[in-house]
N, C-alpha and C positions, 0 to 999 in steps of 0.2 A: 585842386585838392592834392594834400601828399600823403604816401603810406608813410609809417612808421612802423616797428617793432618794439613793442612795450614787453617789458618783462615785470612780472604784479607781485610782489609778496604774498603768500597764501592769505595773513592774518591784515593784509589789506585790499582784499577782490571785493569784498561788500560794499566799501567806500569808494571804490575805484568804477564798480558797476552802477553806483547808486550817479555819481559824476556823471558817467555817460549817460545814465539813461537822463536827466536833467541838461544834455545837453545834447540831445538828439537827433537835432536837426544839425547840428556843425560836426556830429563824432558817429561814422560807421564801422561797426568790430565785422570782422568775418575771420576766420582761422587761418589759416596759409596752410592747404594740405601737404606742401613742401616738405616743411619744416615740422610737421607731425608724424612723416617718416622718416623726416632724417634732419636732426637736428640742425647739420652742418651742413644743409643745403648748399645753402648761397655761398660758402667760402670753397667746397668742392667744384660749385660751377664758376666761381672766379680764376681761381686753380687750372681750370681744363682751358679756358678761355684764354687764359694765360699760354700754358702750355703752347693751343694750338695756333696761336700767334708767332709766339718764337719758332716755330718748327716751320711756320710759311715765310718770316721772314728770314731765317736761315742762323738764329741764332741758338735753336737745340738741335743737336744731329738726330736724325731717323735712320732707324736699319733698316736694311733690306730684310726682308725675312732669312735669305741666306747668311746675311751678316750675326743678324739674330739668334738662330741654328748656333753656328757656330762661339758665339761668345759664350753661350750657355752650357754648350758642351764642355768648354773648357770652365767654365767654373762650376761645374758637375765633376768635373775630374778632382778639380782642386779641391773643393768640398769633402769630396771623399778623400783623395791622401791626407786631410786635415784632419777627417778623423778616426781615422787609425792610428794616429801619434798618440 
C-alpha cells in the first residue's frame, strides 16, 4: 500500500468522497495530524534532516556557544550603530 497527499477542491469533496466510499476496500482516508498543525510539516522536517546531515558530515559550520556569544554581539553592536544613522 502507498500514502499519498491529495489536495480536493471544495466544490469537488462530494464526488471525491462519493469515489472513495465506492472504493473502499482499495482507498483508506485518515488525516495526517502533522500537517493540521503545520501545514509545512514535511518540508520543515526535510529542511532539519537536511541541515543535520551537513553539520555531521562537516559541510555547515556549528558554533560553539562561545563563538555564538560572540557573533551576536557584534551584530547587536552593528545593528545598533545602523540605526542611529
Amino acid at each position: 500500500m502507498q500514502t499519498l497527499s491529495v489536495q480536493i477542491q471544495d466544490d469537488y469533496m462530494k464526488q471525491f468522497m462519493d469515489f472513495v466510499k465506492d472504493s473502499h476496500s482499495n482507498i483508506i482516508v485518515s488525516k495526517d495530524k502533522n500537517i493540521e498543525i503545520d501545514p509545512y510539516f514535511y518540508e520543515r522536517k526535510k529542511d532539519l534532516e537536511q541541515n543535520i546531515e551537513e553539520s555531521e558530515n562537516g559541510k555547515m559550520e556549528m558554533l560553539s556557544q562561545e563563538q555564538y556569544d560572540q557573533e551576536m554581539e557584534i551584530f547587536f553592536k552593528d545593528l545598533k550603530a545602523n540605526a542611529n544613522l
